[in-house]
DRENBA-496486 format. One line per field, with one value per residue (C-alpha): residue in one letter; x, y, z. Coordinates in steps of 0.5 Angstrom, whole numbers, plus 500, padded with zeros to 3 digits. Example, Ala and Ser with C-alpha at 12.3 -4.5 7.8 and 13.67 -1.06 7.14 Angstrom:
2
resn: (A,S)
xx: (525,527)
yy: (491,498)
zz: (516,514)
//
This chain:
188
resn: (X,X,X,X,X,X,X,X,X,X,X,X,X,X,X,X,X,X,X,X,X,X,X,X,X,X,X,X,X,X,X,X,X,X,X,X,X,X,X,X,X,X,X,X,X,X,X,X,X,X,X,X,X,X,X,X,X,X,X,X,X,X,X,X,X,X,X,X,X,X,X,X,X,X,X,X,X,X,X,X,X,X,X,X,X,X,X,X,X,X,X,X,X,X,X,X,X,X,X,X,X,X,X,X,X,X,X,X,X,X,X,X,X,X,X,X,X,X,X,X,X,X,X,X,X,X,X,X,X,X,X,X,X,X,X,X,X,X,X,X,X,X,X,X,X,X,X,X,X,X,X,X,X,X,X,X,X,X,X,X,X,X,X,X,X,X,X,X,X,X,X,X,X,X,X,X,X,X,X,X,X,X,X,X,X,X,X,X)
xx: (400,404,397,399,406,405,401,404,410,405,403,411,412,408,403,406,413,409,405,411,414,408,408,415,413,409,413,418,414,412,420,420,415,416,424,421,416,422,427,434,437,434,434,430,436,438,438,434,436,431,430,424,422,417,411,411,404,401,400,395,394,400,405,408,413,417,420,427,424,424,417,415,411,407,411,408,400,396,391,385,387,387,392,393,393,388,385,379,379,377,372,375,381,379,378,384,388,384,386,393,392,390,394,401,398,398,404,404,407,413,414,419,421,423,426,426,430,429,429,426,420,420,418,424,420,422,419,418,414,411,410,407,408,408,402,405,401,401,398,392,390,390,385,381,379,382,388,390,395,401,404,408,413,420,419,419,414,413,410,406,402,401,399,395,391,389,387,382,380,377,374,370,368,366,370,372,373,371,363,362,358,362,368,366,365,371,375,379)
yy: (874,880,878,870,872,877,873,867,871,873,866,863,867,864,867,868,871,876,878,878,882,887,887,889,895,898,897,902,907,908,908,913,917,918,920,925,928,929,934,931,938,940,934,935,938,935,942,947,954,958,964,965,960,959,955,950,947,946,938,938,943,941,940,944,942,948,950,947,940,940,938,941,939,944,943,942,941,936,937,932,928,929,925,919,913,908,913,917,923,926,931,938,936,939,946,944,945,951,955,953,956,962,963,961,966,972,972,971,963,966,964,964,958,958,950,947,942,936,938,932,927,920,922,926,932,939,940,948,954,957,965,970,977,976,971,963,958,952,958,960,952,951,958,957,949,946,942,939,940,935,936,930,932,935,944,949,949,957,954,949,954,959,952,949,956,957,950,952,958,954,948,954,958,951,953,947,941,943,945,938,933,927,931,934,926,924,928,931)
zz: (352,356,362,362,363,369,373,372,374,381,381,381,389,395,398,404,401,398,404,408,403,403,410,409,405,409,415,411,409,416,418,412,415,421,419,415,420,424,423,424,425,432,436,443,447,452,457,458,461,465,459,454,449,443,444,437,440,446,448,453,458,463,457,452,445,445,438,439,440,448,452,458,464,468,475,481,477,473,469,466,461,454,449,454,450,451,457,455,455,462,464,463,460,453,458,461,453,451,457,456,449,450,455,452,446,450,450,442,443,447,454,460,464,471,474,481,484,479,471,468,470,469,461,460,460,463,469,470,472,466,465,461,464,471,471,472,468,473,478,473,471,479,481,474,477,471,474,481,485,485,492,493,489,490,489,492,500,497,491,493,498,492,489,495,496,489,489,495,492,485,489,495,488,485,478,472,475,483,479,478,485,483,483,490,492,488,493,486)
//
């Protein structure tokens, strides 16, 4: 008797009010979800100071979340993509990310930012210098041949001739991405 009840009861709402309401369903629990993932208590902040920050995870190889939520941008490099939606991953991207790995855990996932003259990209991202000791990650991604670098931008004329040399030194050296003939033809 009680399965007469219950699915004459399923059978009094719509198919498609009960599609809707499912669809509702699942639309909440991903809201609920992606709420809870979130820390509510440590909103990204909206400045940044030059100083040491920790590393909570290496994104790509050009792009870092700090632990207090912030995303940073290598300044002035870019790196093989890796995480880019509807975009394959590239050539020496997974090089590219692993490097940034190792680097940022020699110094024990600390870090030390320096800034330029623009802050944030178009993304919203700090734009900055990464250190570990008296080594700049944006540097060591362009000398390994794992990163291009991005000269059109605004920043330093210092920087992009220490940026320009170390591209130069891994393309002559044919390390990472410079090691391919397509990206010798490509003119990467």
């Amino acid at each position: 008797m009680s399965r007469r009840r219950s699915s004459s009861a399923a059978r009094r709402v719509p198919y498609g009010r009960r599609r809707a309401l499912t669809i509702l369903l699942v639309l909440a629990a991903l809201v609920l979800l992606r709420l809870w993932r979130q820390d509510p208590s440590r909103p990204p902040p909206e400045n940044l100071q030059e100083g040491t920050y920790r590393v909570q995870r290496v994104v790509d190889g050009d792009t870092l979340l700090l632990a207090n939520g912030a995303r940073v941008r290598l300044q002035g490099v870019d790196t093989p993509e890796t995480v880019k939606p509807n975009h394959p991953v590239e050539p020496f991207g997974h090089e590219a990310t692993e490097f940034t790995r190792r680097f940022v855990a020699r110094g024990n996932g600390a870090v030390r930012l320096q800034f330029d003259r623009e802050r944030l990209d178009k993304y919203g991202r700090f734009l900055a210098y990464v250190w570990v000791g008296d080594r700049m990650l944006n540097e060591e991604l362009l000398r390994a041949g794992l990163a291009t670098a991005e000269l059109q931008y605004r920043y330093s004329s210092t920087r992009k001739t220490r940026f320009r040399r170390a591209e130069e030194e891994a393309e002559a050296a044919a390390r990472g991405i410079w090691s391919s003939p397509a990206a010798a033809s490509d003119g990467l």
